[in-house]
C-alpha positions in Angstrom: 16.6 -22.2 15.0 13.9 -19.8 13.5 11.0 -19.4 15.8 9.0 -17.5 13.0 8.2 -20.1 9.5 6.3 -19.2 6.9 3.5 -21.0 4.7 3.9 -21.8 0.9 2.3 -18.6 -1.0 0.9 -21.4 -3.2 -3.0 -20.9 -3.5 -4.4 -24.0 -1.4 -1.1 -24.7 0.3 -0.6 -25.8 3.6 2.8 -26.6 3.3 6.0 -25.0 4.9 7.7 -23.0 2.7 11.4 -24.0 2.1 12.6 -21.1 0.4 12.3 -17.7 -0.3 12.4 -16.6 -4.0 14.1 -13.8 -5.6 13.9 -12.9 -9.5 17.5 -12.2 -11.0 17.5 -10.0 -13.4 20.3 -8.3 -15.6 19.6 -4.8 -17.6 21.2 -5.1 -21.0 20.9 -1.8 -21.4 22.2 -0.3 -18.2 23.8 -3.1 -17.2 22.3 -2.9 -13.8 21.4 -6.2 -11.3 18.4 -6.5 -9.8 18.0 -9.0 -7.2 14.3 -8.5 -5.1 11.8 -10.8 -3.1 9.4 -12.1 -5.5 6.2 -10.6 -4.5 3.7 -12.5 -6.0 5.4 -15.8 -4.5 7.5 -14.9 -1.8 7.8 -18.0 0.2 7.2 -21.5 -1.9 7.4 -25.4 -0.5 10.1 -28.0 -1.9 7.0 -29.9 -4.2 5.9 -26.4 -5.8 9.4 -25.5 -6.3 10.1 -28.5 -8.0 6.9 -28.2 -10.1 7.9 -24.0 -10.7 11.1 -25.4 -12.1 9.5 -28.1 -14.5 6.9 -26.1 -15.6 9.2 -23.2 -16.8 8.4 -21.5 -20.3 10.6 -19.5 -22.2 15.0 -19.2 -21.8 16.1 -19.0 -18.6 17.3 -15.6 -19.1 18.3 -12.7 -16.5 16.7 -10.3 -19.2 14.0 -11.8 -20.2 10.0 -12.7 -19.0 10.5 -16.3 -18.0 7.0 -17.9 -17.3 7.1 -19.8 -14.1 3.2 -21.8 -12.7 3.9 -20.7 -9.8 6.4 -17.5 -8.9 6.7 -14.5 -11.6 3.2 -14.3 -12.1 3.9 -10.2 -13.0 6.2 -11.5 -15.9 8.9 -9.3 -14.7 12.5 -9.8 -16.4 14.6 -12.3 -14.3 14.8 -15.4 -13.2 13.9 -17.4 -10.1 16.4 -17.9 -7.7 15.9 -19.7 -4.3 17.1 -19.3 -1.3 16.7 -21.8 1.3 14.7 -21.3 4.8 16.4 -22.9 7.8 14.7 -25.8 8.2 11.8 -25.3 11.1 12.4 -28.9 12.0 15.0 -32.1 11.6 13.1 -35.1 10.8 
């Protein structure tokens, strides 16, 4: 077990975070990956994640700006990909 947990990057958030998000993006051009720590949201709770997800605007595309409420806020290419913390604690 983790001895180190981070906090939801979610303004007003005092949850756990329960993953760590990425942006996936694919260069049509170059065909090159990119696979990075989002840094405007680096760390998000299960109920934001949820609501990022629902809240999505635009195609889910590895290419293109995909609006998220809560992660992307840059509007980079990509798309959000999470990966999940160990847990801090077993309820």
């Amino acid at each position: 077990m983790t001895l180190e947990s981070h906090r939801c990057c979610v303004e007003g958030c005092p949850n756990l975070a329960a993953f760590e998000v990425h942006l996936y993006a694919f260069d049509l051009h170059e065909g090159a990956v990119g696979f990075a720590v989002d840094d405007t949201c680096p760390y998000i709770c299960i109920e934001h994640a949820i609501d990022n997800e629902r809240g999505v605007t635009g195609e889910r595309l590895p290419w293109a700006a995909v609006g998220y409420p809560h992660t992307n806020r840059d509007h980079a290419p990509g798309v959000a990909v999470y990966r999940q913390l160990e847990p801090a604690y077993v309820a």
